[in-house]
C-alpha positions in Angstrom: 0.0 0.0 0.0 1.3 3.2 -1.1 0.4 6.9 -0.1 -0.5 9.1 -2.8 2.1 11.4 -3.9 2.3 15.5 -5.4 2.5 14.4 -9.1 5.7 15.9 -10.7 4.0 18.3 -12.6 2.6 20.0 -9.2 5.2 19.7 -7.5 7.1 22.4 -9.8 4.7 23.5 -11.6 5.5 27.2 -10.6 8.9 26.8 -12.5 7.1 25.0 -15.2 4.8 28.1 -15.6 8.1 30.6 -15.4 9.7 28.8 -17.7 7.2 28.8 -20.5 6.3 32.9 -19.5 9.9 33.6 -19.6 10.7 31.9 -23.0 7.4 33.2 -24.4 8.4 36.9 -23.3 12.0 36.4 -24.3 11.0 35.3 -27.7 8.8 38.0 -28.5 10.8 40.4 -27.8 14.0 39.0 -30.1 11.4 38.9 -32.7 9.8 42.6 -32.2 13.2 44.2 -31.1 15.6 42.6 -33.8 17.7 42.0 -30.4 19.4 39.1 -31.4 20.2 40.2 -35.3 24.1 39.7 -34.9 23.1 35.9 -34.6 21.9 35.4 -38.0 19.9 31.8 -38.1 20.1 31.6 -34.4 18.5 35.2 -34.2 15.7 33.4 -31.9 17.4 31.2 -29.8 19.2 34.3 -27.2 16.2 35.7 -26.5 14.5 32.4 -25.8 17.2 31.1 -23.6 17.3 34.5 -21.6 13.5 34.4 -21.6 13.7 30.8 -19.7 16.2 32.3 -17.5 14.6 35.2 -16.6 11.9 32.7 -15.4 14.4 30.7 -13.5 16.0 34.1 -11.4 12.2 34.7 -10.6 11.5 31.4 -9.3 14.3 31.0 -7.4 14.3 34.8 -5.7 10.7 34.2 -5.1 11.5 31.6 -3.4 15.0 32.8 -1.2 13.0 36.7 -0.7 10.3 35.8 1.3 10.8 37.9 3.8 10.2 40.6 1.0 6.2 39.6 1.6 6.3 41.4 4.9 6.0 44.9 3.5 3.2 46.1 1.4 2.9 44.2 -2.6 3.4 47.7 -4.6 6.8 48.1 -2.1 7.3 44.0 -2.0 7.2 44.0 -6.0 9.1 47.1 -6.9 12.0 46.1 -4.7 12.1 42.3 -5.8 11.9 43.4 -9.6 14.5 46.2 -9.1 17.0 42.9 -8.0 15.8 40.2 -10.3 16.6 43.2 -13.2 20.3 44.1 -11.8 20.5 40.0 -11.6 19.1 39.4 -15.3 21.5 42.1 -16.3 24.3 40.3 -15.1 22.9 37.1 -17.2 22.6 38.8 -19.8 26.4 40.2 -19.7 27.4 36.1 -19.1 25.2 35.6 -22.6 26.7 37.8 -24.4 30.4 36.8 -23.7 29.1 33.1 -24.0 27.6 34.1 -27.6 30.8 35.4 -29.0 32.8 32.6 -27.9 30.7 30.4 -29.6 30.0 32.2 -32.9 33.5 34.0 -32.9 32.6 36.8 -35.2 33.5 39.3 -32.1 36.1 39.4 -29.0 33.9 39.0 -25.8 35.4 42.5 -25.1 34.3 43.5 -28.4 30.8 42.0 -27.7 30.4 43.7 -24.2 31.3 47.0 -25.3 28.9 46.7 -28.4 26.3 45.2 -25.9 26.5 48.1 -23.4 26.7 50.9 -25.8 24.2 49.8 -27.8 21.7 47.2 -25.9 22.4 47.5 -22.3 19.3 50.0 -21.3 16.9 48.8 -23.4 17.5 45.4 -22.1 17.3 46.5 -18.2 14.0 48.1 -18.8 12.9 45.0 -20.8 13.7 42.9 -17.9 12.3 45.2 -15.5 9.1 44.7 -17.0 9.3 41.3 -17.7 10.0 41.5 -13.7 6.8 42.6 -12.6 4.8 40.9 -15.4 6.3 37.5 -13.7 5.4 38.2 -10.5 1.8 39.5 -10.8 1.4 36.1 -12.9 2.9 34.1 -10.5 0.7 35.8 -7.9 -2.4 35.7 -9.7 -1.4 31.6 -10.2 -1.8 31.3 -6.7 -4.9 33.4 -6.1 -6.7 31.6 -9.1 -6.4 28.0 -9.6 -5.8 25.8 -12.8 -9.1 24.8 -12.4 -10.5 28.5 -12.6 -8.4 29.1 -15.5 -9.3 25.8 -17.6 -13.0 26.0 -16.6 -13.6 29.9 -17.1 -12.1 29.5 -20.8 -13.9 26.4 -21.7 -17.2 27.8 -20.8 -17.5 24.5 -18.3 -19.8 25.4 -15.8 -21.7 28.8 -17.7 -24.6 26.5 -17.4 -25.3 25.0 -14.4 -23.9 21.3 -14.5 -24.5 18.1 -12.0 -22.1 16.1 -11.2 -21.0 13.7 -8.7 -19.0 14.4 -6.0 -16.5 13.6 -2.7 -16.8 16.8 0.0 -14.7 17.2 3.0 -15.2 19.6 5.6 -12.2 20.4 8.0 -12.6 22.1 10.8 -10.2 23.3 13.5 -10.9 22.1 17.1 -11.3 24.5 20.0 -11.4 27.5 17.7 -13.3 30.0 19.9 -10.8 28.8 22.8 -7.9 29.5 20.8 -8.7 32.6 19.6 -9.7 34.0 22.7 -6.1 32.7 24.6 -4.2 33.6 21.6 -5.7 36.7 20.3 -7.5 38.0 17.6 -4.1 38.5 15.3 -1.7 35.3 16.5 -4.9 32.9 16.0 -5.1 34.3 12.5 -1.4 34.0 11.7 -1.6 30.3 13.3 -4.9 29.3 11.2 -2.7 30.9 8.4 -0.2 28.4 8.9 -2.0 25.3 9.7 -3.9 25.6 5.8 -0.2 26.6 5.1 1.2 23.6 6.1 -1.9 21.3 4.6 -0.6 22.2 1.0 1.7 19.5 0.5 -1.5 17.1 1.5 -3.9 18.9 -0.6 -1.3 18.5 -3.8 -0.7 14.5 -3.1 -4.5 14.1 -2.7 -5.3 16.1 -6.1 -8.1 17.7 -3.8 -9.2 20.8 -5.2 -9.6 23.8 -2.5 -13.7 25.3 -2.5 -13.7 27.6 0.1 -11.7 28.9 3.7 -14.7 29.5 5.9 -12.9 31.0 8.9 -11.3 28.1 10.9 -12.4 25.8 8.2 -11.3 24.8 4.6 -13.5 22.8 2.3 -12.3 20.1 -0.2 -13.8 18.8 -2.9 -12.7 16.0 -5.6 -14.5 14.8 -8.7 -15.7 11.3 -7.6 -13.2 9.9 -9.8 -10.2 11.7 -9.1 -11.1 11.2 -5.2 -11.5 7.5 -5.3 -8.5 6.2 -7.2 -6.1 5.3 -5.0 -8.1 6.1 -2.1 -7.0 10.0 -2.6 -9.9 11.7 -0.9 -10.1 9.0 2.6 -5.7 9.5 2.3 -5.8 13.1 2.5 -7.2 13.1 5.9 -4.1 10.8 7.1 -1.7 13.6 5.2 -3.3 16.9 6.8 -2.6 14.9 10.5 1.0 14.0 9.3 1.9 17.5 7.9 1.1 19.1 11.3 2.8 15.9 13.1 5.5 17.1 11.3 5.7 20.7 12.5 4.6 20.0 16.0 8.1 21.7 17.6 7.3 24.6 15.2 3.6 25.1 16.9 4.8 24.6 20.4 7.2 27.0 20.1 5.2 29.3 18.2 1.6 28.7 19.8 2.5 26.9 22.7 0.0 24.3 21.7 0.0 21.5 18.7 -3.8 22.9 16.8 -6.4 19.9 15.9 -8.8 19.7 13.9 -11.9 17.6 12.7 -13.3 16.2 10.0 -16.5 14.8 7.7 -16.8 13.5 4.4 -19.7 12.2 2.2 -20.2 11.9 -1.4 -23.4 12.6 -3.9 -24.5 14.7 -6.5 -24.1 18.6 -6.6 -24.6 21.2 -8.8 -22.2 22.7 -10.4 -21.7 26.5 -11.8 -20.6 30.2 -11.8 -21.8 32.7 -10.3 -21.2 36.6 -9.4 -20.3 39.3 -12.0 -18.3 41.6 -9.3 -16.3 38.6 -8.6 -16.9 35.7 -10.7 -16.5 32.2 -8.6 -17.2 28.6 -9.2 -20.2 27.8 -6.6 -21.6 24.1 -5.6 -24.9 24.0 -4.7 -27.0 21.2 -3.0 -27.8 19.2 -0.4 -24.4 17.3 -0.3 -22.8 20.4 1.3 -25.1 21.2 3.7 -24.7 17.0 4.5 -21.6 17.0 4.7 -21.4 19.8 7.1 -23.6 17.8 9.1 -21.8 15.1 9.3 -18.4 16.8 10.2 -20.7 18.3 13.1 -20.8 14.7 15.0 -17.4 14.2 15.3 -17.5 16.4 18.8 -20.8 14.1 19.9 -18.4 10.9 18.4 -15.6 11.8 20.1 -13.8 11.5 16.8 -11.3 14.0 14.5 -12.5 11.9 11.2 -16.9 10.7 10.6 -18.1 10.0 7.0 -21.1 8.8 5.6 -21.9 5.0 4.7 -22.2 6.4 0.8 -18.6 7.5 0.9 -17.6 4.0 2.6 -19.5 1.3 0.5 -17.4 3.3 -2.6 -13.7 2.3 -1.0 -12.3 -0.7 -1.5 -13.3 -3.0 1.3 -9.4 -4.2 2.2 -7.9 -1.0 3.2 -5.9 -0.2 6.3 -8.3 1.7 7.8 -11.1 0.2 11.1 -14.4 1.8 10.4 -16.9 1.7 13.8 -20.2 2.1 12.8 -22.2 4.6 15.4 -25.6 4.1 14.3 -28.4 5.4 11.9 -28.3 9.5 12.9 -31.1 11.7 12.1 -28.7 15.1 10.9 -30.4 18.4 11.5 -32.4 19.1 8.6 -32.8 15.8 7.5 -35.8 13.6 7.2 -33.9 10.4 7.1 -31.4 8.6 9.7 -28.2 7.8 8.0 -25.3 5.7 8.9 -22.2 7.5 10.0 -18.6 5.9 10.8 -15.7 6.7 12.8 -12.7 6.2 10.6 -9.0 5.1 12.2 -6.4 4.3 10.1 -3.7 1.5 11.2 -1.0 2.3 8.3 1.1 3.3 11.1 1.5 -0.6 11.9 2.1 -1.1 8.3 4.7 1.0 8.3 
């Protein structure tokens, strides 16, 4: 038995996106700015390759200058493109000598001094630009989904659509109690953590993000994407193993280890946008408000993880997981009882 995994293509997907942006921009410009017209047939290929290292010098600053984030985005992003253009610069003074070696027409000294007198400023404010058009698209990636993207520009979803469904509602345990020990501010920066640290869990599971509610985050998955490989009842065991890992980080942080609980139930919902302010994929039915229901009983279970009896009859019946039936519940709102289960997993004894 294996745990799912971030597929390759998540896990750097960011430099996968910089990449193509960068060679993209880099390209256009050779071909717009005859930059690259002392190459002859390889006129293209400069550009391109500075392009795809412009994306790399993003990526990896982005990911060394966090502490950039602390001031304000206009000041965070005029500061960070203002280095990644002195740093491109200094690529671009590397190409150039690396160019005339190859092609020899020119003495790298010969090539610099051409470059400078002749390229240098137009390429600073071309990176400069190229800067900040990177990172308002790497920060609009992570505002916006895939998902949003692929769906808004298919027209998936203009209509109202039903489809089936897995939902999971998370919840953090002793919220009001935290927040009133911790304050208003540390709570927040510790809830801003915890669905921090769930990422990597969220990624491995291929469980798509619907909503933060306050202490809550709600999951969803296509019914087939959540059931292969067990994804959606796995990413339950992940969230509890990313924060296992950063316990020392919360207890010297928080001085406490947060918790949180959990329901899941699958069934048909409908699917659509809505909004013309703010457009937004919305899911509408009565598997959310179920759902919600159901992650409800886990304090009257004494249980972090309930789901539904539909959600269990479609998993495989030989996993390593001990389901305890509590009984046919009648959830607020509904007319019939349903069956609910307490799930523990035992992959720890696999292991």
């Amino acid at each position: 038995m294996e745990l799912p995994k971030i597929p390759f293509y998540e896990k750097y997907s960011l430099i996968f996106k910089a990449i193509v942006a960068g060679g993209a921009m880099g390209l256009l410009y050779t071909a717009v700015s005859n930059a690259g017209a002392d190459y002859q047939y390889l006129k293209l290929l400069p550009g391109t390759i500075i392009g795809i290292s412009i994306g790399f010098i993003v990526i990896i600053f982005e990911k060394t200058l966090t502490h950039l984030n602390n001031y304000s985005f206009l000041g965070s992003m005029i500061l960070k493109a203002l280095i990644y253009s002195f740093c491109i610069i200094l690529f671009l003074l590397f190409f150039v000598i690396v160019f005339a070696e190859i092609l020899g027409h020119l003495t790298y000294q010969e090539a610099l001094s051409k470059y400078i007198n002749n390229r240098l400023f137009e390429d600073f404010i071309f990176s400069l630009g190229a800067s900040i058009f990177l990172i308002l698209f790497l920060e609009i990636s992570s505002l916006l989904s895939n998902r949003f993207f692929s769906n808004y520009f298919t027209g998936r979803y203009h209509r109202p659509m039903q489809e089936e469904r897995i939902f999971m509602f998370v919840d953090v345990k002793s919220s009001t109690t935290m927040a009133e020990e911790l304050g208003d501010i540390l709570y927040s920066k510790l809830l801003q953590d915890l669905f921090n640290d769930f990422t990597d869990a969220i990624l491995a599971s291929r469980a798509e993000v619907y909503q933060y509610a306050g202490d809550e985050i709600i999951l969803t998955w296509k019914t087939a994407t959540g059931l292969k490989d067990q994804r959606c009842l796995y990413c339950f065991y992940l969230l509890k193993q990313c924060i296992k890992n950063r316990n020392e980080y919360y207890l010297k942080t928080y001085n406490r280890i947060p918790k949180f609980k959990a329901g899941m139930h699958i069934g048909n919902a409908v699917t659509t946008w809505v909004g013309k302010v703010k457009k937004e994929i919305v899911y509408h039915g009565d598997l959310l408000n179920t759902t919600s229901r159901i992650q409800c009983k886990c304090n009257d279970f004494n249980h972090d993880f309930v789901i539904s009896e539909a959600i269990k009859e479609a998993l495989p019946k030989d996993l390593p997981v001990t389901y305890l039936q509590q009984g046919e519940i009648l959830l607020r709102g509904k007319a019939q009882p349903m069956k609910l289960y307490t799930v523990d997993f035992n992959i720890d004894e696999i292991y």
